[in-house]
MARTITI-698968 format. One line per 4 residues: their letters; for each residue x, y, z of C-alpha. Coordinates in pm, 1 decimal. Layout:
residues N
A = X/Y/Z | ...
***
This chain:
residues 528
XXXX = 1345.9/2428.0/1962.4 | 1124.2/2181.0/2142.6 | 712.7/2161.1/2204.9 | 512.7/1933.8/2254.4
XXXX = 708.0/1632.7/2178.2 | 886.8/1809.4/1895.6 | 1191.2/1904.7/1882.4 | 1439.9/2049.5/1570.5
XXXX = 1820.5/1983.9/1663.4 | 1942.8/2132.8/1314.4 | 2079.0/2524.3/1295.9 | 1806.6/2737.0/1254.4
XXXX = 1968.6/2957.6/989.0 | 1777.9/3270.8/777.7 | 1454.1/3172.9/650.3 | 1404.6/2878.4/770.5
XXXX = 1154.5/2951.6/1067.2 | 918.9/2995.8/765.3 | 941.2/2689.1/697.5 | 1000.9/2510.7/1015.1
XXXX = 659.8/2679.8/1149.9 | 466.2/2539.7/1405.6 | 181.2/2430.3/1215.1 | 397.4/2262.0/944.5
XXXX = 550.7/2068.7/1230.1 | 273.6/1945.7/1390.1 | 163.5/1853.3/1053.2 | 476.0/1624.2/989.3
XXXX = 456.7/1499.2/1365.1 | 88.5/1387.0/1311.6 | 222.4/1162.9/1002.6 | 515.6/1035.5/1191.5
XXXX = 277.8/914.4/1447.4 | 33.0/750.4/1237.5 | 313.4/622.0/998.3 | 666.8/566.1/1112.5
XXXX = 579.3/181.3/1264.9 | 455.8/109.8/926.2 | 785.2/232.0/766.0 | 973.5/16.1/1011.4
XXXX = 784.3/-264.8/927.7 | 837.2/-227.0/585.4 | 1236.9/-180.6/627.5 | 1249.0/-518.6/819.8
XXXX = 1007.2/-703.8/566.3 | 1309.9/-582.4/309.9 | 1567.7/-747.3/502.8 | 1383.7/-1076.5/536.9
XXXX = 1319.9/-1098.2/141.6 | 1683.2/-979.9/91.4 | 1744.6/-1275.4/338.4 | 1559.7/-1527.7/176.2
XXXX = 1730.0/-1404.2/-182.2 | 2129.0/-1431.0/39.3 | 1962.3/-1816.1/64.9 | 1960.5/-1880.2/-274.2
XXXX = 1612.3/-1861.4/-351.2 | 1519.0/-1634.4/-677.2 | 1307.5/-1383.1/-732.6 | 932.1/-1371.5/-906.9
XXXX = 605.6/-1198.6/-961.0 | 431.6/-1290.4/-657.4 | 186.8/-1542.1/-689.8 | -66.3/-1395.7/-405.4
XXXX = -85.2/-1064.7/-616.2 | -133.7/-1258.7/-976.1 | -501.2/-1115.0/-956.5 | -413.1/-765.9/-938.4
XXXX = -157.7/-823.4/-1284.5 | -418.0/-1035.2/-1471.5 | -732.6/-810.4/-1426.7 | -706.9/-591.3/-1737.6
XXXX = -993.6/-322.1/-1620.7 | -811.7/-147.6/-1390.3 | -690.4/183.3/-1481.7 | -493.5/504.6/-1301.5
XXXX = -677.9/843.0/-1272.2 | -595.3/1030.6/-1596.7 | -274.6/1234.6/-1548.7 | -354.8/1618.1/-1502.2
XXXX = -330.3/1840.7/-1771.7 | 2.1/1963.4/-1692.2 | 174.7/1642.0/-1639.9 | -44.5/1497.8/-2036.0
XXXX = 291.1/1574.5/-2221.8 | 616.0/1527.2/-2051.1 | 873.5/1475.3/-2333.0 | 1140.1/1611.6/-2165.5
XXXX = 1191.4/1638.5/-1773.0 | 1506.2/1789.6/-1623.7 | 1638.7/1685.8/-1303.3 | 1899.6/1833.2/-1064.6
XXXX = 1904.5/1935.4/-677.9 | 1736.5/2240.6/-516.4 | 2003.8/2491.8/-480.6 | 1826.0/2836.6/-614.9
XXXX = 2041.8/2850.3/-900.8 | 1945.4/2519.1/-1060.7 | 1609.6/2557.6/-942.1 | 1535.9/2888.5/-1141.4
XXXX = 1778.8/2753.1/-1449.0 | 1564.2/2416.1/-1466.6 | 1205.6/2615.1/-1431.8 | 1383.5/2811.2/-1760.8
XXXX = 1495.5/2510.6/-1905.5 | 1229.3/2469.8/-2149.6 | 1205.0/2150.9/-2075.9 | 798.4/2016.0/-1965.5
XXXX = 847.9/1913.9/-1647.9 | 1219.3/1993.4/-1347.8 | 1218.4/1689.0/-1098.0 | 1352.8/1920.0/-807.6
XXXX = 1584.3/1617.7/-610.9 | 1625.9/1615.2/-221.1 | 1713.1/1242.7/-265.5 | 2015.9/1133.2/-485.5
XXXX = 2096.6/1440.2/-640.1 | 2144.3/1600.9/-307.0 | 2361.0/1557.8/-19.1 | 2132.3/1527.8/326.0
XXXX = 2333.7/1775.2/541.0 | 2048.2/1973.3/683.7 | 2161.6/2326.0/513.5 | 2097.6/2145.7/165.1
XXXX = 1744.1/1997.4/277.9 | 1636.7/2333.5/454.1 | 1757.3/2514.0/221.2 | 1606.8/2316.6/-78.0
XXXX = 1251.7/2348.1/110.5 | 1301.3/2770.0/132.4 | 1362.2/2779.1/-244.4 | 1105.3/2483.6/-392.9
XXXX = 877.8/2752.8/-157.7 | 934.5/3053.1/-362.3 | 953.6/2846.9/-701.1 | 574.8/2718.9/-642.6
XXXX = 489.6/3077.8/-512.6 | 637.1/3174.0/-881.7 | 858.9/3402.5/-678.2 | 1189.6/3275.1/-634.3
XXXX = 1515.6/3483.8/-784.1 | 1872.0/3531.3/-732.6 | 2126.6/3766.7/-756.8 | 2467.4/3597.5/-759.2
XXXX = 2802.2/3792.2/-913.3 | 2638.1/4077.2/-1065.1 | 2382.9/3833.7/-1263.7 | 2010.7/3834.2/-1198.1
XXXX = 1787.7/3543.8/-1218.1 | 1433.4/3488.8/-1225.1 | 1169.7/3314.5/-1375.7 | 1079.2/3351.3/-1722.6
XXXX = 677.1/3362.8/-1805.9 | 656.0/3014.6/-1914.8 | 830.0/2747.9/-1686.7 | 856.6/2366.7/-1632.8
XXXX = 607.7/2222.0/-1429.1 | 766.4/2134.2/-1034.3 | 778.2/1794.5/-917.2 | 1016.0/1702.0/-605.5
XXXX = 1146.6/1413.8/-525.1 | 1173.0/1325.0/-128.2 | 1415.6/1093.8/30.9 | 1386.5/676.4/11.4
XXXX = 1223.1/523.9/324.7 | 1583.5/379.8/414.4 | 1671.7/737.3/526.5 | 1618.4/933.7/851.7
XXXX = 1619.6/1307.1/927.8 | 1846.7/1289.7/1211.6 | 1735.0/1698.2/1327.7 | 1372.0/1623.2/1353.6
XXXX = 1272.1/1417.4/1711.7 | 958.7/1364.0/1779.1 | 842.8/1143.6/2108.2 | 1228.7/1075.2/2131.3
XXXX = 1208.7/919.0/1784.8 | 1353.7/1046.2/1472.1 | 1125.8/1149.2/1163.8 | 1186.1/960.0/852.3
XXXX = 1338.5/1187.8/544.0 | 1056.9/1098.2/320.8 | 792.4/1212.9/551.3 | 993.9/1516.6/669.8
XXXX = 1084.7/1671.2/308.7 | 702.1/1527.8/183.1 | 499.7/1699.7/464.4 | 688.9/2034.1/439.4
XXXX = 632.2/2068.4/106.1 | 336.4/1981.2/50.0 | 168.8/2150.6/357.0 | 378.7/2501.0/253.1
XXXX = 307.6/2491.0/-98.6 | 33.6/2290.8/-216.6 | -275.5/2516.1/-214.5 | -0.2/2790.3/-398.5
XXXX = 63.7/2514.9/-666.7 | -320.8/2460.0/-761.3 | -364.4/2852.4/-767.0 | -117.2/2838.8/-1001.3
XXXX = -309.3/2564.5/-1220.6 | -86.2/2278.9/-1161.8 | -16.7/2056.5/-841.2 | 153.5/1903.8/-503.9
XXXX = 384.2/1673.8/-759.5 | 624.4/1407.1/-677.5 | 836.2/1146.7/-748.0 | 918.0/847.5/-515.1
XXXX = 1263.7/676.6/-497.9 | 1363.4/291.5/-450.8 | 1025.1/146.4/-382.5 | 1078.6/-240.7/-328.9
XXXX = 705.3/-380.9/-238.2 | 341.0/-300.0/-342.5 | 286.7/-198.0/44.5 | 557.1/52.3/30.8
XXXX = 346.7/235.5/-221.8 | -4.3/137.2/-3.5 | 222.7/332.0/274.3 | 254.7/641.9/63.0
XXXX = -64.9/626.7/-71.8 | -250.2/633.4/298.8 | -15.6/898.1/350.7 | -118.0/1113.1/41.8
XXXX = -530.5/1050.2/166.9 | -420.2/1130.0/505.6 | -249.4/1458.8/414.0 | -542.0/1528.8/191.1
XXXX = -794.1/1518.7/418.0 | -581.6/1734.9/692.8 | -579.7/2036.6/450.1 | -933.5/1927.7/295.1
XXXX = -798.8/1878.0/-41.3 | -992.0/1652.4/-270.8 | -864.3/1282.7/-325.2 | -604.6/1252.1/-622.4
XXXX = -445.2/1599.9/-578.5 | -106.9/1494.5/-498.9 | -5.0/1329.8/-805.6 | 306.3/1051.2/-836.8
XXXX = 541.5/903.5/-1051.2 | 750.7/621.6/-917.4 | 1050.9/490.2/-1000.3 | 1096.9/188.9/-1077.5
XXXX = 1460.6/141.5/-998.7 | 1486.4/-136.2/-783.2 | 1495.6/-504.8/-932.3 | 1208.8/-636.0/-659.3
XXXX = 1001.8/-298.0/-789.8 | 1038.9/-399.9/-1124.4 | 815.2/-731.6/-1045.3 | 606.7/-540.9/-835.0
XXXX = 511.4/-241.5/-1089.9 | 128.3/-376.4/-1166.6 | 59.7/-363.9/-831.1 | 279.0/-27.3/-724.8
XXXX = 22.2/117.0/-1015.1 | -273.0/-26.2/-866.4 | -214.2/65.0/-469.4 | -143.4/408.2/-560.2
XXXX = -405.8/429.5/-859.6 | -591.8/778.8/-759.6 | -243.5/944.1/-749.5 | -12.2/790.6/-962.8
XXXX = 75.5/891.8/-1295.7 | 359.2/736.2/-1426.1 | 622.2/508.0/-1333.9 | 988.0/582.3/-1472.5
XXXX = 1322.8/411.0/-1554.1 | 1599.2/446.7/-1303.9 | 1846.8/317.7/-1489.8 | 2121.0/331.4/-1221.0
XXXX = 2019.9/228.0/-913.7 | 1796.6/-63.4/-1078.4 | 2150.1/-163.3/-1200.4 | 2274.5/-130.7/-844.2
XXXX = 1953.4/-276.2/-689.8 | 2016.1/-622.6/-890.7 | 2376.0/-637.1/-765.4 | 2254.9/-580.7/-423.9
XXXX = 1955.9/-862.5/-455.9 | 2223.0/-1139.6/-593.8 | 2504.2/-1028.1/-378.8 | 2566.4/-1395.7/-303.3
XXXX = 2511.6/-1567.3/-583.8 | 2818.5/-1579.2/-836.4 | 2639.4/-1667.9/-1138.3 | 2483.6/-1325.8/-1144.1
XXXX = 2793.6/-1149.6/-1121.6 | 2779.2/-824.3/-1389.2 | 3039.6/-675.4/-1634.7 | 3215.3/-360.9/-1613.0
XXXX = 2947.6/-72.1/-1509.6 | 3034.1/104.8/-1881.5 | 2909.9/-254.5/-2019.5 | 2579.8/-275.9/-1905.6
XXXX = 2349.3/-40.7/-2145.9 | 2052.6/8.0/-2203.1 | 2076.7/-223.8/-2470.1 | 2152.1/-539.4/-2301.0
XXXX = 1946.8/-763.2/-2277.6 | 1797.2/-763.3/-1921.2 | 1840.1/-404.3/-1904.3 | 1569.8/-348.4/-2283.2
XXXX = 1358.0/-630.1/-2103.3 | 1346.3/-379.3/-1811.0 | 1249.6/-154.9/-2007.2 | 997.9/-232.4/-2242.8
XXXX = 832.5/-445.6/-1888.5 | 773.1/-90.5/-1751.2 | 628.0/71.3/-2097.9 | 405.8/-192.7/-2125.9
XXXX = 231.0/-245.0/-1745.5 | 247.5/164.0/-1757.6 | 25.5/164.6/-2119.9 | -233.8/-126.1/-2028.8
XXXX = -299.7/53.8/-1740.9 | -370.9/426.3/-1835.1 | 5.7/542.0/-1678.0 | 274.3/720.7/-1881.0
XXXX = 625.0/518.6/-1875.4 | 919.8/767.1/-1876.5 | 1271.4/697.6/-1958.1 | 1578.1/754.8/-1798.2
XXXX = 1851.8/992.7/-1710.4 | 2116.8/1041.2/-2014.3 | 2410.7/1145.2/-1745.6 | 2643.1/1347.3/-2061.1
XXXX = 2647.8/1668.6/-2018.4 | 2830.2/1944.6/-2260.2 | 3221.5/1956.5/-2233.7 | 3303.8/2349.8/-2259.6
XXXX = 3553.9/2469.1/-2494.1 | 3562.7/2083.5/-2698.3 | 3301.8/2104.7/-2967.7 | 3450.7/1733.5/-3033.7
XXXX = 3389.5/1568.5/-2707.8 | 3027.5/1743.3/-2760.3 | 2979.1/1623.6/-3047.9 | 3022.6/1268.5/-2915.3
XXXX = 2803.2/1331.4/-2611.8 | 2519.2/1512.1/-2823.6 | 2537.4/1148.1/-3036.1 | 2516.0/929.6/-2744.9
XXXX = 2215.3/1115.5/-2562.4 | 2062.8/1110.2/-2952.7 | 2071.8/756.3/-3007.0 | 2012.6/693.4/-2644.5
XXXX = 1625.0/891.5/-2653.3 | 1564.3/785.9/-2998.7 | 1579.9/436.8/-2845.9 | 1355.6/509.9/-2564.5
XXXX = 1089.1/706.2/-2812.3 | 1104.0/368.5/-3016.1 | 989.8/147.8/-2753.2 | 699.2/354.0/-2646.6
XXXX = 871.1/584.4/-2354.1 | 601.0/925.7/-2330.2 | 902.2/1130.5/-2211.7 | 1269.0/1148.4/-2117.8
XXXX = 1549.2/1274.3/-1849.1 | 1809.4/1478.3/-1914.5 | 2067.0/1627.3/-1634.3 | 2160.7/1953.2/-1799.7
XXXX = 1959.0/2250.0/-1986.6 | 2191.2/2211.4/-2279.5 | 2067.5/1880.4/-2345.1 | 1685.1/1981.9/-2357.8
XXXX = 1690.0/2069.3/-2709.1 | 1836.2/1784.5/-2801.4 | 1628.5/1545.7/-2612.7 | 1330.3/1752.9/-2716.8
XXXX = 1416.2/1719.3/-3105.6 | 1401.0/1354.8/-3093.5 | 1075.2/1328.3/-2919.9 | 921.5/1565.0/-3136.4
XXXX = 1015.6/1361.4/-3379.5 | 922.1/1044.4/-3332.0 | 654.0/1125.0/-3108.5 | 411.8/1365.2/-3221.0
XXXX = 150.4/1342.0/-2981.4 | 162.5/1443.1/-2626.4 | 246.4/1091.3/-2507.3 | 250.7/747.0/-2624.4
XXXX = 3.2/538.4/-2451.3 | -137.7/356.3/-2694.8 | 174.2/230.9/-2784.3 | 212.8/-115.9/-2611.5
XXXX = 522.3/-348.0/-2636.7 | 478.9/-714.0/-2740.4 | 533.2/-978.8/-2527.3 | 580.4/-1046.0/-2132.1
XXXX = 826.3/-1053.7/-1948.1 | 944.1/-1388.3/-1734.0 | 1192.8/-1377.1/-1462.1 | 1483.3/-1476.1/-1691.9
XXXX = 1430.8/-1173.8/-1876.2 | 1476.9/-961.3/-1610.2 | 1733.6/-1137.1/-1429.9 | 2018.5/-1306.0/-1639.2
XXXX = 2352.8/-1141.0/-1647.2 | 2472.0/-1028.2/-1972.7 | 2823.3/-1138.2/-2112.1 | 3102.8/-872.1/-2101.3
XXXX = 3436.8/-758.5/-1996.2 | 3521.7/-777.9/-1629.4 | 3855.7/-520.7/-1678.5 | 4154.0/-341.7/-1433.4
XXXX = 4035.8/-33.5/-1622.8 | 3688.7/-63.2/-1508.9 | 3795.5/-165.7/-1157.9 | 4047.7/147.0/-1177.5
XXXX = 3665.2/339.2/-1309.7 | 3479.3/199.1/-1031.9 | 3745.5/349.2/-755.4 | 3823.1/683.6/-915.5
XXXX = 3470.1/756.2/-980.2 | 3363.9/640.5/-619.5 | 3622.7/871.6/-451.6 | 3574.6/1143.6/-632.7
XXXX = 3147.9/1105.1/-583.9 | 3169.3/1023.8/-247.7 | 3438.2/1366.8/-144.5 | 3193.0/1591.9/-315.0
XXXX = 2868.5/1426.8/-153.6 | 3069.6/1485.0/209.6 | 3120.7/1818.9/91.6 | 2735.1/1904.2/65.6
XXXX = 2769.1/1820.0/-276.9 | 2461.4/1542.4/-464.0 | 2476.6/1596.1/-829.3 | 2880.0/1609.8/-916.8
XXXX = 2974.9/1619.3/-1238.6 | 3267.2/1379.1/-1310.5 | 3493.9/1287.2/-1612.0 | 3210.4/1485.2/-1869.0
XXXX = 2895.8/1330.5/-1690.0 | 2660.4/1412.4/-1437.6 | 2679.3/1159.4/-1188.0 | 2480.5/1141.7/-853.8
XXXX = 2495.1/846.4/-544.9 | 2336.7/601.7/-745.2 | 2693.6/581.4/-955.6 | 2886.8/546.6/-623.5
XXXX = 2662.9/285.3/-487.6 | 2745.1/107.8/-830.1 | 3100.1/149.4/-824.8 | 3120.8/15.3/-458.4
XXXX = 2861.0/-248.7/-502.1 | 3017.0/-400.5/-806.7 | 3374.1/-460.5/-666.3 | 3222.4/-602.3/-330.9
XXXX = 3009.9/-876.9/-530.7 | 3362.3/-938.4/-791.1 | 3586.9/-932.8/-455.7 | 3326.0/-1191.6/-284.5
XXXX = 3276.8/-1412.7/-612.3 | 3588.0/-1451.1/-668.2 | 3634.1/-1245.9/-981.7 | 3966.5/-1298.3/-1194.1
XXXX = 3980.0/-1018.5/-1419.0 | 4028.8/-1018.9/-1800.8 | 4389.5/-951.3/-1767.0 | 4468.5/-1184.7/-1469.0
XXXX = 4414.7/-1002.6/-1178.1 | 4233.1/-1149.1/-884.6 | 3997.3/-901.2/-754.2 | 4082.4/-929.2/-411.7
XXXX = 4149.9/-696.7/-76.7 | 4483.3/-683.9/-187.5 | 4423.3/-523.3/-534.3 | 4106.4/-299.0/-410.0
XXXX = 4353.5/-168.0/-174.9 | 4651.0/-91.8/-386.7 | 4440.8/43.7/-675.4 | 4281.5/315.2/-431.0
XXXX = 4601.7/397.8/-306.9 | 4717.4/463.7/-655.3 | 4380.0/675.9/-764.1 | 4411.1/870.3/-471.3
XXXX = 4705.3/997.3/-600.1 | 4517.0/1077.4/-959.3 | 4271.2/1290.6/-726.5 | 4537.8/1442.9/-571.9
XXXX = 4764.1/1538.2/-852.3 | 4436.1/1633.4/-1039.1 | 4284.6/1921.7/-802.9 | 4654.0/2024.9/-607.1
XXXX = 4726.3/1983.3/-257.2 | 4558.9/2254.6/-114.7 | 4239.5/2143.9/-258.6 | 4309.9/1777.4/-156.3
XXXX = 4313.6/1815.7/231.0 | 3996.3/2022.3/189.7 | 3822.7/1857.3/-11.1 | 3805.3/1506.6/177.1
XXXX = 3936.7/1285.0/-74.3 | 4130.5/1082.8/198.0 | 3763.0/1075.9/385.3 | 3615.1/940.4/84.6
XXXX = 3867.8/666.0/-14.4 | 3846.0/526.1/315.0 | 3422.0/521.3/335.8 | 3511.9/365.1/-11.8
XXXX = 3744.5/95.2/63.2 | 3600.1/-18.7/411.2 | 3237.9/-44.7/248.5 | 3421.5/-281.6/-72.1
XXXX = 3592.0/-491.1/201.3 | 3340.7/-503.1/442.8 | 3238.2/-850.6/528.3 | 2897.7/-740.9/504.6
XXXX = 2728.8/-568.1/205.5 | 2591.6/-229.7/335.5 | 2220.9/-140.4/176.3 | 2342.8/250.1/101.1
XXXX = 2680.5/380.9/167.5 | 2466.3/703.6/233.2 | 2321.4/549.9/558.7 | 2635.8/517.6/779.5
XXXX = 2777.9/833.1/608.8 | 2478.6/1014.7/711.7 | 2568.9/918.9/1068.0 | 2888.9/929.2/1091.2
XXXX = 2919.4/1281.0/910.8 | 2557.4/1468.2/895.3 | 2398.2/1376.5/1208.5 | 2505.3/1525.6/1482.5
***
């Protein structure tokens, strides 16, 4: 399928011509054109800063933006009236089932994911576009082993989530160039279904993944007045909520809020990757070096500082501040183990209500309720913006390493929870739920990320053991076999365990510390 300068190299399966339509792609193309040298820009500023932190030099608020933090007039545009009270947001990818089963969840708002929570193959992005279609069109149902779904009368308000700017979509060429993901799954949706979404009282939502500089969000911000003004929408109809889940973001969120103030609402807490993010920027430097993953909480120190930092820039400026994902889900059949889960995501949101969060993430309808009670609770009103944190926060708060156990049986963790992440994700597979949680690539690029900085610090273990290439090595060997004794041997050689051990192990002993694990698996398995 090719005109002019366009061309889609992906299958073009059932449905997706409706969504792959010539005007959509011309839409898509015209922001590629005006955008993509921007975005490269951008992705080879990142390199230079992550350059000048592999040098030894530390990280800040930026002095040349210090006007921007201390002006306290500024303000976002009020958040619209469906996104005023947002206690409890489930997320999850965009197959129909979980689509429908979120917009029932009776949770306020589904973050529909064609980022983390979903593998790129282009059958899950395509086919995450057809049905986020027919959910803003109110429309979308499923018949699936005798069982009917649909929506009920009352549903969670839609936001999706596109793709990082680190990511391509490898089956969408135009002038011999690739489009970026972000722009690909951002312009489809919003050109198919935003006009649907305002009939329908609400809004072209989203959220936007691993921002690292104020002029990434200028970048999405032209391209939200840009798109705008193509379909002669009003400015401030696409509403935004960052994440904040990147440690350079986290010194950056004044100004994120203040580049993208006529369409941001909120920024939120992504707890995981801001954990991976800070390996990633001190990858060199050994005094930074973190505990096991299970040891860094939310209750560390760095990790409160975090934070009650992004409650308190989201409150003086107008913006709600939501929490994080709570990654339990319910164990069937083991009203124990439930028990225990229930208690963690409990204590887990009550702390998040009692700094000041307006709202919450949970990765499983059974958890709504729960997540729900608590805010309720100890949040009455819609949100919480009055409430602001005391304090500041200096760049020792956000950036010493807490104390902790560096163990074999969170090295041993690490590997058997990066295998078995990584297999699923090269089966098609984003959100995989592993060992009673629901994990998605942010714990992989943890797992990985972690054992690379030990294996280049250094790192002697608690017990002894030198974290080394020889111990990476034999301790994948032996959790290969746990995968392998734990789904059978048929399942094994299908399921591309042995695939996912070795992206695993070459990444940990690479010489050089890859950004995403997802960008040279993307080539090497979802491109062509």
């Amino acid at each position: 399928m090719a005109d002019n300068g366009i061309q889609i190299t992906g299958e073009m399966r059932t449905g997706y011509d409706t969504i792959l339509t010539e005007a959509a792609l011309h839409f898509v193309a015209h922001l590629h054109r005006m955008y993509e040298p921007t975005r490269r820009a951008l992705l080879t500023a990142r390199e230079s800063h992550q350059g000048w932190a592999d040098a030894g030099n530390g990280i800040d608020f930026a002095a040349e933006t210090s006007a921007v933090r201390d002006d306290p007039t500024w303000q976002v545009r009020p958040a619209p009236h469906d996104l005023t009270d947002r206690r409890v947001e489930i997320t999850g990818p965009c197959d129909r089932k979980m689509v429908i089963n979120a917009l029932n969840s009776g949770a306020q708002c589904f973050m529909a994911c064609l980022e983390d929570a979903s593998a790129p193959t282009w059958q899950v992005m395509m086919d995450g576009q057809v049905n986020l279609r027919d959910a803003a069109a109110g429309t979308i149902s499923l018949e699936d082993k005798g069982k009917s779904y649909s929506l009920n009368d009352k549903t969670a308000t839609l936001i999706a989530r596109p793709r990082g700017w680190h990511l391509d979509e490898a089956h969408m060429i135009v002038d011999g160039e690739r489009v970026c993901g972000p722009i690909f799954d951002f312009g489809l949706y919003f050109f198919h279904n935003a006009k649907a979404l305002i009939a329908r009282g609400s809004g072209p939502y989203f959220y936007l993944p691993k921002m690292e500089h104020y002029l990434e969000a200028r970048l999405w911000n032209n391209i939200f007045t840009t798109a705008q003004s193509i379909m002669g929408l009003p400015l401030g109809t696409i509403r935004a909520t960052v994440l904040i889940e990147t440690l350079p973001g986290a010194f950056m969120a004044d100004e994120i809020l203040y580049e993208l103030r006529d369409h941001i609402t909120a920024l939120n807490c992504g707890r995981w990757d801001y954990i991976f993010s800070y390996i990633k920027t001190f990858r060199n430097d050994p005094s930074k070096v973190l505990p096991d993953r299970a040891a860094v909480t939310m209750t560390v120190p760095f990790m409160a500082k975090y934070a009650a930092h992004v409650v308190r820039t989201c409150h003086r400026r107008g913006a709600h501040a939501m929490g994080g994902m709570s990654a339990f889900i319910p164990v069937k059949d083991d009203e124990a183990a439930n028990e225990r889960a229930f208690a963690a995501v409990r204590a887990d949101k009550e702390r998040e209500a009692g700094i000041g969060h307006d709202g919450t993430w949970v990765a499983h309808p059974g958890l709504v309720g729960i997540a729900r009670e608590v805010f309720d609770r100890l949040m009455p009103g819609p949100n919480q913006l009055l409430v602001i944190p005391e304090g500041t926060a200096t760049a020792a708060d956000l950036t010493t390493p807490p104390p902790g156990p560096k163990t074999l049986a969170g090295l041993t963790n690490n590997i058997n929870v990066g295998i078995g992440y990584i297999a699923a994700w090269l089966r098609g597979q984003g959100a995989v739920p592993l060992h009673n949680l629901m994990e998605d690539a942010a714990t992989a690029e943890i797992s990985r990320t972690q054992l690379w900085q030990w294996r280049k610090a250094g790192v002697t273990l608690d017990g002894g053991e030198a974290v080394d290439a020889a111990l990476v090595t034999r301790v994948t060997d032996e959790q290969l076999g746990v995968w392998r004794d734990q789904v059978g041997d048929n399942f094994f050689a299908a399921g591309k365990y042995t695939e996912a051990a070795d992206v695993f192990r070459t990444l940990v002993l690479s010489d050089r510390l890859e950004n995403f694990l997802t960008v040279p698996a993307y080539e090497h398995y979802f491109a062509r």
